[in-house]
C-alpha positions in Angstrom: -10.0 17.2 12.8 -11.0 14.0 11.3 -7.9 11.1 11.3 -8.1 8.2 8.5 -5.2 5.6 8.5 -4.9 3.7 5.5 -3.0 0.3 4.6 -1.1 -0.4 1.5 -2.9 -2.3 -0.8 -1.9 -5.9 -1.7 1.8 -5.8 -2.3 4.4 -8.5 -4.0 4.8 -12.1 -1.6 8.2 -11.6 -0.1 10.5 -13.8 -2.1 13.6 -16.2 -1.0 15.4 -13.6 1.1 13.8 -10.7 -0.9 13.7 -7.7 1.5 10.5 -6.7 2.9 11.3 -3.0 3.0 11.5 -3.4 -1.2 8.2 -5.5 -2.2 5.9 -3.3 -4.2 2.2 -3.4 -4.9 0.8 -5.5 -7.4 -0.6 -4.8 -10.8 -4.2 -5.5 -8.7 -3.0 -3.7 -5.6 -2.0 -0.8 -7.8 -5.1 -0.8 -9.2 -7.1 -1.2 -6.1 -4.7 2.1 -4.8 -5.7 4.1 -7.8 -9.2 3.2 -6.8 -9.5 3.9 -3.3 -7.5 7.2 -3.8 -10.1 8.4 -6.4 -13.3 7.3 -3.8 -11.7 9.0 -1.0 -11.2 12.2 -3.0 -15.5 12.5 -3.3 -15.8 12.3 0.4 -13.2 14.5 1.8 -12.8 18.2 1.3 -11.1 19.5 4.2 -7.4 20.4 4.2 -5.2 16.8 4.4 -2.1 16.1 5.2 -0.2 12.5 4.3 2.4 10.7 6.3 3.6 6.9 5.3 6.4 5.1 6.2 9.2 5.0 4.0 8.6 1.3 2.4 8.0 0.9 -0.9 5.0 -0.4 -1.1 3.4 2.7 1.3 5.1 5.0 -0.9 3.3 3.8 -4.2 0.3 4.3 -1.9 0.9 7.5 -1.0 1.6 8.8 -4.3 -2.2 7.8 -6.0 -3.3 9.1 -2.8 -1.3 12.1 -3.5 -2.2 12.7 -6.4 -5.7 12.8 -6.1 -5.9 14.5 -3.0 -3.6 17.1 -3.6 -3.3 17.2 -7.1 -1.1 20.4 -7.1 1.7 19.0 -4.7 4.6 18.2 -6.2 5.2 14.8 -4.2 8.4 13.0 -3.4 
């Protein structure tokens, strides 16, 4: 079993008494997602299996990963 832990990619500054738990990624950081989701789907083939935490910013991650490592799951 191989194990690959990931970061979000560059998410929104927090702003005056924004909350942390709501910044999403950037246009760039969305783009950089998309990216590294697409490289990562050439180099692994075995069976995966995704956890992130429930911010939003991991959960825009998840889903490019998502979709282009398990492009049949319905994600959520």
């Amino acid at each position: 079993m191989d194990l690959l832990f990931l970061r979000h990619a560059e998410a929104e500054d927090a702003d005056n008494g924004g909350s942390d738990f709501e910044r999403q990624l950037t246009a760039h950081g969305r783009a950089s997602a998309e990216e590294t989701a697409d490289g990562l789907a050439l180099c692994i083939c075995n069976q995966i299996a995704l956890r992130r935490s429930p911010l939003v910013r991991t959960r825009e991650m998840g889903a490019y990963l998502a979709a282009a490592l398990l492009p049949s799951l319905a994600w959520r």
